[in-house]
C-alpha positions as CSV (number, residue, x, y, z in Angstrom):
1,X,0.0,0.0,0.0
2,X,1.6,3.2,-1.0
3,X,2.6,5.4,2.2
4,X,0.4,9.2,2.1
5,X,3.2,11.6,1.6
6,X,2.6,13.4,5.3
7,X,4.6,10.3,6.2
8,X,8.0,11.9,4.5
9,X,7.8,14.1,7.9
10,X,7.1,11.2,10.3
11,X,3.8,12.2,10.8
12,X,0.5,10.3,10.5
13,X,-2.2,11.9,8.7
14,X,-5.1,13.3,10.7
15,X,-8.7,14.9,10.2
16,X,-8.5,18.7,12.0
17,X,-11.5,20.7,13.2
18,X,-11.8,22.8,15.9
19,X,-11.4,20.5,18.7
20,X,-8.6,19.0,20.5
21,X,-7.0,16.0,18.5
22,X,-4.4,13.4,19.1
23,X,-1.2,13.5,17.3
24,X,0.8,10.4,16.7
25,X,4.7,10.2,16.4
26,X,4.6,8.0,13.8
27,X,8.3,5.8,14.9
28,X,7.3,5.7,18.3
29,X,6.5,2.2,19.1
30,X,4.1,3.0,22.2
31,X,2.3,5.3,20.0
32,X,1.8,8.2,22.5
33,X,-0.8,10.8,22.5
34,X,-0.2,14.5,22.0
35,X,-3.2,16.8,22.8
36,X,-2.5,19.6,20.3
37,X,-5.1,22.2,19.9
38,X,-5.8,23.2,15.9
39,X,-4.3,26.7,17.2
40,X,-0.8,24.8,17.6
41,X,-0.1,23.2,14.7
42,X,-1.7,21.5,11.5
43,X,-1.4,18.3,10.9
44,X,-2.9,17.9,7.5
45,X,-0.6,18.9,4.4
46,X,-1.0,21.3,1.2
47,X,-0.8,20.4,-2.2
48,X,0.4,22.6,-5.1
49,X,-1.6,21.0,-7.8
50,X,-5.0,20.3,-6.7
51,X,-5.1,17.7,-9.1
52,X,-2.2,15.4,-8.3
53,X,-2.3,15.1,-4.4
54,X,1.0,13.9,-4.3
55,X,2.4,17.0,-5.7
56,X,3.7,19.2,-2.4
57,X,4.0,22.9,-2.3
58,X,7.1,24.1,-1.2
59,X,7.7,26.4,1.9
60,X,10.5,27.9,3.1
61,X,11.7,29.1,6.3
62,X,14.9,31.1,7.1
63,X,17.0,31.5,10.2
64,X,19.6,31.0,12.5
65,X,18.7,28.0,14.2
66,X,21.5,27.9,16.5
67,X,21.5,25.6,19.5
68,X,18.5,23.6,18.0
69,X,15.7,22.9,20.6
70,X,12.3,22.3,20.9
71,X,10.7,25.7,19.6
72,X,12.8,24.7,16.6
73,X,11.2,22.0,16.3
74,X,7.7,22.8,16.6
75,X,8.0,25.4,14.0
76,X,9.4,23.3,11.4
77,X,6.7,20.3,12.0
78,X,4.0,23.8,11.8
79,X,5.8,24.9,8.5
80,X,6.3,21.5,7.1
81,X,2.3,20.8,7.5
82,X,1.9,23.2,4.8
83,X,4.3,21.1,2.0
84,X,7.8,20.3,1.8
85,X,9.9,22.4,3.6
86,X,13.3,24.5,2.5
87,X,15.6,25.9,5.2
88,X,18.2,28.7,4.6
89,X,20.3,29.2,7.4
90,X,22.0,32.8,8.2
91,X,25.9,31.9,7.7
92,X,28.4,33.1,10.7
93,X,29.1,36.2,9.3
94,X,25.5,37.5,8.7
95,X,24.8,36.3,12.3
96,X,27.4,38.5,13.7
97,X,26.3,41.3,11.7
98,X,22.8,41.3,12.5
99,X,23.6,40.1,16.4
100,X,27.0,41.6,17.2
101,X,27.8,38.2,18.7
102,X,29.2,34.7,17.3
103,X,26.9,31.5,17.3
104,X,27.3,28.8,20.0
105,X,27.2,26.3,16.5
106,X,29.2,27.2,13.6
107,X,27.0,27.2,10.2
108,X,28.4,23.9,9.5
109,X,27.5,22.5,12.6
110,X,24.1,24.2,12.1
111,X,23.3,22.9,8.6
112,X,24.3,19.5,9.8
113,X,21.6,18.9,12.2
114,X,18.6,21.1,10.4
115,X,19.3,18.7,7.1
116,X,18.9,15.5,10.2
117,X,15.1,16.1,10.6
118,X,12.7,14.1,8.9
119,X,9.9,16.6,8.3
120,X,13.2,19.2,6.2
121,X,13.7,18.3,2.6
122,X,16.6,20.2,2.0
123,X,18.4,23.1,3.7
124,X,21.6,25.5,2.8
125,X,23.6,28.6,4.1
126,X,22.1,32.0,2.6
127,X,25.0,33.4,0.3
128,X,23.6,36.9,1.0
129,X,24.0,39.2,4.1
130,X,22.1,41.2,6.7
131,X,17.8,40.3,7.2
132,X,17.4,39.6,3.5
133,X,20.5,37.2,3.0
134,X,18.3,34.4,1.7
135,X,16.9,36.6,-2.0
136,X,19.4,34.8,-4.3
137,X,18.1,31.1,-2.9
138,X,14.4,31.9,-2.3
139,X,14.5,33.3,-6.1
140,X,15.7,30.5,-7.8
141,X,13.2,27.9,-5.4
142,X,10.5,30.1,-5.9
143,X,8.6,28.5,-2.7
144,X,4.6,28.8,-2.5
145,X,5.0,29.9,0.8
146,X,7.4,31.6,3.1
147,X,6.7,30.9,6.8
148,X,8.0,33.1,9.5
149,X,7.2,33.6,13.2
150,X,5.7,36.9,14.5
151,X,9.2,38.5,15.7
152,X,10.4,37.2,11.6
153,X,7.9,38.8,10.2
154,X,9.7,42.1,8.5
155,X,7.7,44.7,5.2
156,X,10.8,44.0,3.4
157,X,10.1,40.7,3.5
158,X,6.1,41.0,2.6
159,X,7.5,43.3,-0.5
160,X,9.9,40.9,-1.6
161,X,6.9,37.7,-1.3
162,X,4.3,40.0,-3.2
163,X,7.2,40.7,-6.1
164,X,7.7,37.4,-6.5
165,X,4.2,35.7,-5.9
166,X,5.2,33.8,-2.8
167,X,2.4,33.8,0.0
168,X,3.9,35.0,3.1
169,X,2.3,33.0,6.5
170,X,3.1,34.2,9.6
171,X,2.7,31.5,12.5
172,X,2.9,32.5,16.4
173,X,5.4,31.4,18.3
174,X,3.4,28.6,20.4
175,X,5.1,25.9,21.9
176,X,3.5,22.1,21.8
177,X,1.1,21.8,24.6
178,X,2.9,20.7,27.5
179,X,6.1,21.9,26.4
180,X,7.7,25.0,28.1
181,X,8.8,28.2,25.4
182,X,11.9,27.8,23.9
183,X,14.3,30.6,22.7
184,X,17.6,30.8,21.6
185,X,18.2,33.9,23.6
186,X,17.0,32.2,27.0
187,X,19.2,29.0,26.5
188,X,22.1,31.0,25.5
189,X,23.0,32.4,28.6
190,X,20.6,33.7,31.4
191,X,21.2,37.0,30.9
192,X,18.3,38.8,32.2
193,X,20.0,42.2,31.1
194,X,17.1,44.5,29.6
195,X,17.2,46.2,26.8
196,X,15.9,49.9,26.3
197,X,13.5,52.1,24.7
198,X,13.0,56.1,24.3
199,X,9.3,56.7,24.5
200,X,9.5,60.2,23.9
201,X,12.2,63.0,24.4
202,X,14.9,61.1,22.5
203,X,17.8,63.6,22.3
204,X,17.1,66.1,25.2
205,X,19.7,63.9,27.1
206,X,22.3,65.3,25.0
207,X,23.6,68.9,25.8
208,X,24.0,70.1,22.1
209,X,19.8,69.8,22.0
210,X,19.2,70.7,26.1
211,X,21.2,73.9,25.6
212,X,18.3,75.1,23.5
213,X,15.6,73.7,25.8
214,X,15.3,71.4,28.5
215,X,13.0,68.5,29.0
216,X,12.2,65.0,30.0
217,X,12.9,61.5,28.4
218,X,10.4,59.0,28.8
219,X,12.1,55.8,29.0
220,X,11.2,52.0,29.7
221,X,12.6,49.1,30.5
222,X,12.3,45.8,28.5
223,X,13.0,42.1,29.1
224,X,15.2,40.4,26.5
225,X,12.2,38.1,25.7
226,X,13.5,38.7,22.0
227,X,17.0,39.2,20.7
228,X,17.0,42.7,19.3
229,X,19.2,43.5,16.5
230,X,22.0,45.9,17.0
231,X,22.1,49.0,15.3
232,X,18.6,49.4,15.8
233,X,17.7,51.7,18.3
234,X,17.0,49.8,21.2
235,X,20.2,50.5,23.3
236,X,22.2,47.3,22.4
237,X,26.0,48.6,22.9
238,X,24.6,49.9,26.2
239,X,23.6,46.7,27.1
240,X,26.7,44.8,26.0
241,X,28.8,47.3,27.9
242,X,26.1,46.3,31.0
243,X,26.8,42.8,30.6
244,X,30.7,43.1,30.7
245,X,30.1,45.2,34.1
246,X,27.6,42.8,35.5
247,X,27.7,39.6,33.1
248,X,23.7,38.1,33.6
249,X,21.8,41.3,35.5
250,X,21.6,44.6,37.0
251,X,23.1,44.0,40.5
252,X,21.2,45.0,43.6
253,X,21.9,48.3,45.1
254,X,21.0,52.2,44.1
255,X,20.0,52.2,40.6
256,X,21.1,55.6,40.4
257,X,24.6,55.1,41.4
258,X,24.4,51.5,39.2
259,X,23.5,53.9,36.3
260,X,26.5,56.2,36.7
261,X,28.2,53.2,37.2
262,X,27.6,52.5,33.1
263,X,27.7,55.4,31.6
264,X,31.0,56.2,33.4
265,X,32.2,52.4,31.8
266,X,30.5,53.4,28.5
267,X,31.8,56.9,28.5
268,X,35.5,56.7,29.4
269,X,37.9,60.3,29.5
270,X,38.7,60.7,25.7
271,X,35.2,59.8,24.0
272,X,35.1,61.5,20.9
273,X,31.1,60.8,20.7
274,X,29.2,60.6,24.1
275,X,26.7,58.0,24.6
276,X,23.5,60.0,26.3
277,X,22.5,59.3,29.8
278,X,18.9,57.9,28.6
279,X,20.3,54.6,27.7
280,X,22.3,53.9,30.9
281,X,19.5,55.0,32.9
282,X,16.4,53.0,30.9
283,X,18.3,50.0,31.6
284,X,19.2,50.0,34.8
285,X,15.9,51.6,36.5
286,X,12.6,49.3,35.5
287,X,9.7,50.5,34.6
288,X,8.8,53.5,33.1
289,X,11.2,56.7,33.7
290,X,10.4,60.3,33.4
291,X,14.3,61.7,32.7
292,X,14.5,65.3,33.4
293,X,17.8,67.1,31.7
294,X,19.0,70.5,32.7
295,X,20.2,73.3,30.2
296,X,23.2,71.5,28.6
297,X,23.7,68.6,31.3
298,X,24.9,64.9,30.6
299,X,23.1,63.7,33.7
300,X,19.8,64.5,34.7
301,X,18.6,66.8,37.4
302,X,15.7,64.3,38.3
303,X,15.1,60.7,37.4
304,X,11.0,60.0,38.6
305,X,10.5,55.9,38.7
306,X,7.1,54.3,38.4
307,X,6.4,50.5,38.5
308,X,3.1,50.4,38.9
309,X,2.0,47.5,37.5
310,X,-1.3,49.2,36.4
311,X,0.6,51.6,34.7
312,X,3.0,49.2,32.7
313,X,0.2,46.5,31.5
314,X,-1.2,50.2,30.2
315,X,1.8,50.5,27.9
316,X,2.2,46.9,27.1
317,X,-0.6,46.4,26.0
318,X,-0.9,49.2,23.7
319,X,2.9,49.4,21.9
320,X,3.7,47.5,19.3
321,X,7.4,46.6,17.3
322,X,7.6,46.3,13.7
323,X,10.8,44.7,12.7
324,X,12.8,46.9,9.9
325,X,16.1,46.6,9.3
326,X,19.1,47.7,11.2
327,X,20.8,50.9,10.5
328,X,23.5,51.2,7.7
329,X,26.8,51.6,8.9
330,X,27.4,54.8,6.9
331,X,24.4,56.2,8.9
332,X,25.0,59.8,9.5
333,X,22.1,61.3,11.9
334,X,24.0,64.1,13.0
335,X,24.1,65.4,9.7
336,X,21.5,68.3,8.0
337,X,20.2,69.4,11.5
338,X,17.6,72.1,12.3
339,X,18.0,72.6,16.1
340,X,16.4,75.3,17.3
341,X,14.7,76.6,20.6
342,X,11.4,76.3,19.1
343,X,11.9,72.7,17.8
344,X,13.2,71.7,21.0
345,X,10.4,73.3,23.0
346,X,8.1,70.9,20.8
347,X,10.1,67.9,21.7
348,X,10.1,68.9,25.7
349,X,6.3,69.7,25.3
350,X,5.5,66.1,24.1
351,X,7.6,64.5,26.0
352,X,5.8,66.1,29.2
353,X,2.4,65.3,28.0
354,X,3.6,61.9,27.1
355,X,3.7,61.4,30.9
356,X,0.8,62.8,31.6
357,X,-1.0,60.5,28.8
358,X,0.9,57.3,30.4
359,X,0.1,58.4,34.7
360,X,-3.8,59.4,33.8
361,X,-3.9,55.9,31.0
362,X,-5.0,58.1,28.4
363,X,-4.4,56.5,25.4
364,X,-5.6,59.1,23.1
365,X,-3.7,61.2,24.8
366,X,-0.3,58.7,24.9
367,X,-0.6,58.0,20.9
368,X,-1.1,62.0,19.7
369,X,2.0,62.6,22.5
370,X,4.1,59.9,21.2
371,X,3.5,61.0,17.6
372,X,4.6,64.6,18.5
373,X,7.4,63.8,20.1
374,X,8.6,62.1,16.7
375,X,7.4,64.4,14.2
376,X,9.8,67.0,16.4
377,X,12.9,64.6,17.1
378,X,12.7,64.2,12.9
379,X,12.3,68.2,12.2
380,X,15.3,68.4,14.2
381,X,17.1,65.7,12.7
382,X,15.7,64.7,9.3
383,X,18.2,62.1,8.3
384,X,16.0,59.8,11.0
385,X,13.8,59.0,8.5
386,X,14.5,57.8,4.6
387,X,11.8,57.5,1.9
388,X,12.0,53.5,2.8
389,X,11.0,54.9,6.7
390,X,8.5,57.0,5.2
391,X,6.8,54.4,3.2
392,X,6.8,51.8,6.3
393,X,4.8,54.9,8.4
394,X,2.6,55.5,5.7
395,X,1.6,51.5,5.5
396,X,0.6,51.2,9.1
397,X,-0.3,55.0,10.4
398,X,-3.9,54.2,9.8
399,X,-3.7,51.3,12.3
400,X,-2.6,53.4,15.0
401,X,-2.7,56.5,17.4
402,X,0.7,57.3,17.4
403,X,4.3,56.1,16.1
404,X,7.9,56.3,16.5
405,X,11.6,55.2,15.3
406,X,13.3,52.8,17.7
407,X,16.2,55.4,19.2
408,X,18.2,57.6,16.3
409,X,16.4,56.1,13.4
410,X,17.6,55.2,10.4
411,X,16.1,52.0,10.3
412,X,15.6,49.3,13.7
413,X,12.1,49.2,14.9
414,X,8.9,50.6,13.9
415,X,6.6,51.4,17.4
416,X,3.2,52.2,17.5
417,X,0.5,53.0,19.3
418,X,-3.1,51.2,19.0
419,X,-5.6,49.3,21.4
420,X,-6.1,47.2,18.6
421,X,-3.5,44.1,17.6
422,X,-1.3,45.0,14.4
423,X,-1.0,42.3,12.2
424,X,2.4,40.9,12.4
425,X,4.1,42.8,15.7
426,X,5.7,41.9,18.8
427,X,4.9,43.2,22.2
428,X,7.3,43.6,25.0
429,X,7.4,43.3,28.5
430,X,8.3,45.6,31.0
431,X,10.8,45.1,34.0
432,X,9.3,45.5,37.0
């Protein structure tokens, strides 16, 4: 009797509906039951040609895939239920570029054990570089489908599937039921480090803009749930500088003094360029930070903490990340400015009512204040924004109250505002 092809991933075929139904492991000989919801995974497969069943579309999936565990797993069998599955792994170099750090497993090592699964039919290094490495191989496959998780999910990648035809399918990152979340960040190291993000103010924390007009930056604090690429905004050399100080986290004691602490390390006598205050201090204090900066002062005059948990499950759940692309390293913000008292004043303004918006939970109020804020960090610095920026904004400003770069621009992470889920973000967490 001729095998159904779902068995080329060592699954048995199953009917799906909406209700709970048991999966099989098709080489285990005790036969064990998996409860997996519909929501999980899907068990049946997809054909190309509706006409020859045994004719699979092709999907393909791109990554790093280092230290291969179980999340791994689960979103290949997800992907492969969909048709035969193609896997470009990001080489060494591209990994390092994107990450600023080397793999655990080389992309030897890597490409050795994704091509060992049952349910991948063939995988390769990418021969291209940075987010979109994989263009040369996906073009000459020329997959149905390209299936990425939520935090994958980038517009230069829907662009480049709608050029060429390709159906892009975004999955959640959902573990199998009984399975605890995997991530290559958490197995890494248990570095519980935070990374950081300017809600509003961004650039009042350096004296060549404060000297003009003084103000606040709103900062927060977020758990490295994901692993942020560098370059982009979300104060990644501050953090790496935090984890030679402190290798896994923020040590107990006066955060204050901690934060010095960094930006003293960061900042060492002979800096050409100096790193601002904001990034030091949104790391090390949790929650949400109003930043006040003096006339032309590094450090701020007054650093007001809240951890209310009210207060952070009101920004939580209202901010969401768009994954862009990492700045260029010929990136030149400091180039073309317009500072000016006036432009300033609007940047100190916003900030202010920013947290105002975020202490009363006014989220009308929080989106048109984190909007502001941007429109006058870009009139002061225009090279924060490109035409590919520009397009991104246009694409999703209808879907929410108010939006921002990720730090200086020039790429990293879209951030918006809305009550209502964005298709394809990530939310963050907040330290508490």
């Amino acid at each position: 009797m001729e095998s159904h092809p779902a068995d080329k991933i060592g699954l048995q075929k199953k009917v799906i509906n909406d209700q709970d139904e048991p999966l099989y492991l098709k080489n285990n000989s005790n036969r064990k039951k998996y409860n997996i919801r519909k929501s999980h995974i899907l068990i049946s497969r997809h054909f190309s040609n509706p006409n020859n069943p045994f004719t699979m579309k092709k999907v393909f999936v791109s990554g790093c895939y280092d230290m291969l565990h179980s999340g791994h797993i689960a979103f290949f069998i997800e992907a492969a239920s969909h048709g035969d599955l193609y896997v470009g792994l990001g080489s060494d170099k591209t990994i390092n570029l994107l990450k600023g750090r080397k793999t655990i497993n080389t992309d030897k090592e890597r490409l050795f054990m994704v091509q060992a699964l049952k349910m991948v039919k063939e995988a390769w290094i990418n021969s291209g570089s940075g987010l979109m490495d994989f263009e040369k191989e996906v073009e000459a496959l020329h997959p149905d489908i390209f299936f990425v998780n939520e935090d994958g999910f980038t517009p230069d990648k829907q662009e480049f599937c709608e050029r060429l035809g390709i159906e892009l399918m975004v999955s959640r990152r959902i573990p199998y039921v009984g399975l605890p979340t995997r991530s290559t960040t958490a197995l890494r190291q248990e570095c519980l480090i935070p990374f950081r993000l300017d809600l509003a103010g961004g650039w009042l924390d350096q004296p060549f803009v404060s000297k003009y007009y003084p103000g606040p930056v709103i900062t927060i604090s977020i758990e490295p749930d994901y692993d942020f690429n560098d370059r982009s905004g979300m104060s990644s050399s501050t953090r790496k500088k935090a984890i030679q100080l402190w290798q896994t986290d923020i040590p107990e004691g006066d955060h204050e003094l901690l934060a010095k602490t960094l930006f003293s390390f960061e900042n060492p006598p002979g800096t050409k360029y100096i790193s601002g205050s904001q990034d030091s201090i949104g790391i090390v204090f949790p929650g949400v930070n109003k930043i006040e900066y003096d006339f032309e002062q590094y450090w701020p005059s007054e650093i007001t903490n809240c951890t209310d948990d009210e207060t952070l499950e009101f920004i939580e759940n209202n901010l969401w990340f768009i994954t862009l692309f990492p700045r260029d390293n010929t990136f030149d913000v400091l180039s073309g400015t317009n500072i000016t008292t006036e432009n300033a004043k609007a940047l100190a303004d916003a900030a202010n009512d920013c947290w105002k918006a975020i202490q009363a939970k006014d989220l009308d109020g929080f989106g048109a204040s984190f909007r502001r804020s941007f429109e006058a960090q870009i009139t002061m610095f225009p090279n924060m924004v490109n035409n590919l920026i520009v397009k991104q904004i246009e694409e999703y400003k209808t879907k929410a109250l108010g939006w921002k770069l990720s730090g200086a621009g020039g790429g990293g992470y879209l951030v918006l505002v809305s009550d209502i889920p964005v298709p394809n973000a990530i939310q963050i967490r907040i330290r508490r």
